[in-house]
C-alpha positions as CSV (number, residue, x, y, z in Angstrom):
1,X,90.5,80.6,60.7
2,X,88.5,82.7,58.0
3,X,87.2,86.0,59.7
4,X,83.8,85.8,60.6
5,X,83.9,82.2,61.4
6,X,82.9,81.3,65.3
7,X,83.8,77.9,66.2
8,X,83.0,76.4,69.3
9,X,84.7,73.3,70.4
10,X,84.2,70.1,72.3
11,X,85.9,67.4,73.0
12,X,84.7,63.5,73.7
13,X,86.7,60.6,75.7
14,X,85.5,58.4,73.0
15,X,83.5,57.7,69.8
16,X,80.8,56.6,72.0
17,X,80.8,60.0,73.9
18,X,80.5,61.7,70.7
19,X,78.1,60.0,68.9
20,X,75.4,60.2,71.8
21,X,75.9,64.3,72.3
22,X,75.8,63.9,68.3
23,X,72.7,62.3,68.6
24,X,71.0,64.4,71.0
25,X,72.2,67.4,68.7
26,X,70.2,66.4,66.3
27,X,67.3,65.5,68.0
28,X,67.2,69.2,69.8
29,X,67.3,70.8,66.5
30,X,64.7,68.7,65.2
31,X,62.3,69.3,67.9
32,X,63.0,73.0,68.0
33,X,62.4,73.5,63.8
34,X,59.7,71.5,64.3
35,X,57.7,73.2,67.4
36,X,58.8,76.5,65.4
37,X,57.8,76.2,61.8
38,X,56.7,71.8,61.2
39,X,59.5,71.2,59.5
40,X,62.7,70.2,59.7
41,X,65.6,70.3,56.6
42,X,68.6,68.4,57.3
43,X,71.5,68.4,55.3
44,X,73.8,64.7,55.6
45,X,77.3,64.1,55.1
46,X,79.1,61.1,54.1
47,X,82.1,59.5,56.0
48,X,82.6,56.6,58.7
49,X,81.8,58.3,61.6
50,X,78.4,59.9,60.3
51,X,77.3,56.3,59.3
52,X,77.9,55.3,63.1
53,X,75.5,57.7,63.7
54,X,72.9,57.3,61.2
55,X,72.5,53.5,62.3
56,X,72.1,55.2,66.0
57,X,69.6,57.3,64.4
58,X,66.9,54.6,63.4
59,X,66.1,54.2,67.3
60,X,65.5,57.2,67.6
61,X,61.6,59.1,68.5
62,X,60.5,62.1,66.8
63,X,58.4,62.9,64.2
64,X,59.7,61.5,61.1
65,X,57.0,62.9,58.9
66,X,58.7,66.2,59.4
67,X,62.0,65.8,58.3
68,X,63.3,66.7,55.1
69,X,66.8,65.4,53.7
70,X,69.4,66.9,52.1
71,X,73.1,65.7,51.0
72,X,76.5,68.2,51.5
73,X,77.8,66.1,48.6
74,X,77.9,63.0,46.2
75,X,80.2,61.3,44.0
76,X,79.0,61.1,40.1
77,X,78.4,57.4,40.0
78,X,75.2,55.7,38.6
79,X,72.4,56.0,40.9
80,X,72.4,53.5,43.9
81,X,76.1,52.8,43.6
82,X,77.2,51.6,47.1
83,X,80.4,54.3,47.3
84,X,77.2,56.8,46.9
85,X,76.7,58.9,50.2
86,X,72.8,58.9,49.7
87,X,73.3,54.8,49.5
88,X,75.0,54.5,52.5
89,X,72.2,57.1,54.3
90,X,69.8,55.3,53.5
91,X,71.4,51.5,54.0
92,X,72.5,53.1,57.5
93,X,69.2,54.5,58.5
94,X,66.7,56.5,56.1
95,X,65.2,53.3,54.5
96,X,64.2,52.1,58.1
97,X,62.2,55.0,59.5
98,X,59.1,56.6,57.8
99,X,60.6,59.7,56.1
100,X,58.7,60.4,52.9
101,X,60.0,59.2,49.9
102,X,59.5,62.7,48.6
103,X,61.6,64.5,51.7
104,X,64.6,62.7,50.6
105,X,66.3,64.7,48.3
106,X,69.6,63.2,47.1
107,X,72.3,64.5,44.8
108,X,71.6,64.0,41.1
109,X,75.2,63.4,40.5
110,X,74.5,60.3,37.9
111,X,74.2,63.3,35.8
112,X,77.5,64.4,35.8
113,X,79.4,67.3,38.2
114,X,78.3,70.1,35.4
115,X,74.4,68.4,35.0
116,X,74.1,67.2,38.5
117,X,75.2,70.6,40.4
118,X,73.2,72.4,37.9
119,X,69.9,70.4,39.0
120,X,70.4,70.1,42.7
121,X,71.0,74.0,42.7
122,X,67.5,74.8,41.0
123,X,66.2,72.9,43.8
124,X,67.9,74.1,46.3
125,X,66.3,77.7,45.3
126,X,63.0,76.5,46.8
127,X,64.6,75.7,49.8
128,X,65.1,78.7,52.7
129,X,67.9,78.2,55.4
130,X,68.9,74.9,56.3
131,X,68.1,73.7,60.2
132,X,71.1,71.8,60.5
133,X,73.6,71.4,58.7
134,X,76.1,68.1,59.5
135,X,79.5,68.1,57.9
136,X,82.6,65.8,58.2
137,X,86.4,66.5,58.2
138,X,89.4,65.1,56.0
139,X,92.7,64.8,57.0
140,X,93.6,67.3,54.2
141,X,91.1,69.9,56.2
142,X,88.0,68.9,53.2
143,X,84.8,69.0,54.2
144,X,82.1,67.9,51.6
145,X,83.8,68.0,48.4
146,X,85.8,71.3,48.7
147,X,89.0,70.4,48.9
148,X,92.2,72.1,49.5
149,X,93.7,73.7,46.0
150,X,90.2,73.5,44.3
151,X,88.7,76.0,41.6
152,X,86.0,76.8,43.9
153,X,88.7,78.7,46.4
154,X,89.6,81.2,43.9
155,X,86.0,81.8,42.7
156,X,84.3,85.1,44.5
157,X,81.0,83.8,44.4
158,X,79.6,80.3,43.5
159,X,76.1,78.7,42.8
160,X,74.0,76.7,45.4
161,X,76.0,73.6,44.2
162,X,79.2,73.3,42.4
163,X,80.9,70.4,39.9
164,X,84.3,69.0,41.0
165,X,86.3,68.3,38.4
166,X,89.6,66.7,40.0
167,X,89.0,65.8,43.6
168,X,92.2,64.2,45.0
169,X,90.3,60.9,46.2
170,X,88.4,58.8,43.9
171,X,86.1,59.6,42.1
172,X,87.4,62.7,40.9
173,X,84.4,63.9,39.4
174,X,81.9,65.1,42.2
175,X,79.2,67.4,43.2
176,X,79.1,69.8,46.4
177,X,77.3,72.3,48.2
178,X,79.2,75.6,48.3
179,X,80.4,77.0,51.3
180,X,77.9,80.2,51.2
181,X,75.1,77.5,51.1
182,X,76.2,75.3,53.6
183,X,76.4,78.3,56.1
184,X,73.0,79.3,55.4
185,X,71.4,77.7,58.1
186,X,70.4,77.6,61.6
187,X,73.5,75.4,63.1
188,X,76.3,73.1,61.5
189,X,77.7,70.5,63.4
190,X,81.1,68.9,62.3
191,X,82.0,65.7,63.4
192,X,85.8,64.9,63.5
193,X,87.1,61.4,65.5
194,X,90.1,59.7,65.1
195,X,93.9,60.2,65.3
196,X,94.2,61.1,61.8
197,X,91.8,64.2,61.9
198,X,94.6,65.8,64.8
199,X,96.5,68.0,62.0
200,X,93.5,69.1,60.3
201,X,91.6,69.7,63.3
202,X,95.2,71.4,64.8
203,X,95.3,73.5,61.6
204,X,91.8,74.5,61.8
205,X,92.3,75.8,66.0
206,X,95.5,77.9,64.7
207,X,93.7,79.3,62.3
208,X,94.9,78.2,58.5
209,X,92.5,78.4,56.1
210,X,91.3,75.0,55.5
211,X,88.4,74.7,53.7
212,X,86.2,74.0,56.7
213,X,87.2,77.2,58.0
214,X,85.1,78.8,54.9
215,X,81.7,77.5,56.5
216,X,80.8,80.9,58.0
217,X,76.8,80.7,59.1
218,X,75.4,83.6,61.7
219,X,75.2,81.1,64.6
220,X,79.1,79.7,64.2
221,X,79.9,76.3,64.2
222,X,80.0,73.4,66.6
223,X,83.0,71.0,66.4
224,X,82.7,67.4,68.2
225,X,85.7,65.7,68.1
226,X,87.4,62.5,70.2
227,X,91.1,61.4,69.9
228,X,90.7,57.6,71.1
229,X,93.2,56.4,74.2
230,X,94.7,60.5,74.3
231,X,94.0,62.2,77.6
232,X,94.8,65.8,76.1
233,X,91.1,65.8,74.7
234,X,89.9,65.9,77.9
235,X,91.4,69.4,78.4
236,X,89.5,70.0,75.2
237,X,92.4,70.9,73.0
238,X,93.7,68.4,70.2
């Protein structure tokens, strides 16, 4: 992995399993960057397993009012398209708890990747460290939009938020977080589950330089992950 990563890793016997120690991840940090400061800035990711846990989520008891909401990254399709990750956020969960409108901050990204990273980044410059950053995993080692071969890997340093041009899934044109400001923050949590995220997630434990391995904050990284119906993650290895 990228030097200067710390990773720590643990494995679930099942989605379940996952979801719940997910769950009460979240809350902890919550509580804690609440009792600390009254606030509490989330960033969300998109992807299957997150949804799961968003829809867990609107059960759950803390104080909403508090929360602030951010997005890793979004497609650039017209504002409340249903492929959009701040659609299915707040289908999932945000619209049914009592965030404030205003502590939802989604993705411009109907603007364009160039328009849209250009605006989210000015706003993320009156925003300090995150609390908690959430992040998926692809089975090409992507996490957000930075994907493997991307102009943003050769670039020494990037803005807040970055255009994608040619992402490899549709649609191509996105809009991401960089790496430097997805590890500015107290804890990041990646979720991985299924059979199809062993190579990436095997890659990752080896050390190759996928581009989760570029998400470098202070604290390191957690990693939850569950292979269904395999008895090798109860070793904790994938």
């Amino acid at each position: 992995m990228k030097p200067g990563q710390t990773c720590r890793w643990h494995a679930f016997p099942d989605q379940v399993a996952l979801e719940q120690a997910a769950l009460r991840f979240m809350l902890e940090s919550a509580e804690q960057a609440i009792a600390e400061r009254g606030v509490f800035r989330l960033v969300l990711s998109g992807g299957t397993t997150p949804r799961r846990l968003y829809q867990v989520l609107r059960q759950a008891q803390t104080g909403w009012s508090a929360w602030h909401i951010y997005f890793g990254d979004e497609r650039c399709l017209p504002a409340g398209a249903p492929e959009r990750n701040s659609h299915m956020a707040r289908l999932a969960w945000l619209d049914q708890v009592s965030i404030p409108a205003a502590q939802i901050h989604p993705i411009p990204a109907e603007l364009g990747p160039e328009g849209g990273a250009g605006r989210y980044a000015r706003e993320l410059a009156q925003v300090g460290e995150f609390d908690l950053v959430l992040l998926g995993l692809g089975e090409d080692g992507h996490t957000a939009s930075l994907f493997p071969g991307g102009a943003w890997e050769g670039e020494a340093w990037l803005p807040a938020a970055i255009p994608v041009l040619d992402a490899p899934k549709p649609p191509p044109q996105r809009v991401s977080l960089s790496p430097a400001r997805l590890s500015l923050a107290s804890r990041v949590l990646f979720l991985a589950s299924g059979e199809a995220k062993r190579p990436a997630l095997m890659a990752w434990r080896e050390g190759q330089p996928i581009p989760a391995s570029r998400i470098c904050p202070p604290a390191g990284v957690d990693v939850f992950f569950c292979f269904d119906g395999d008895p090798a993650h109860r070793a904790n290895r994938p």
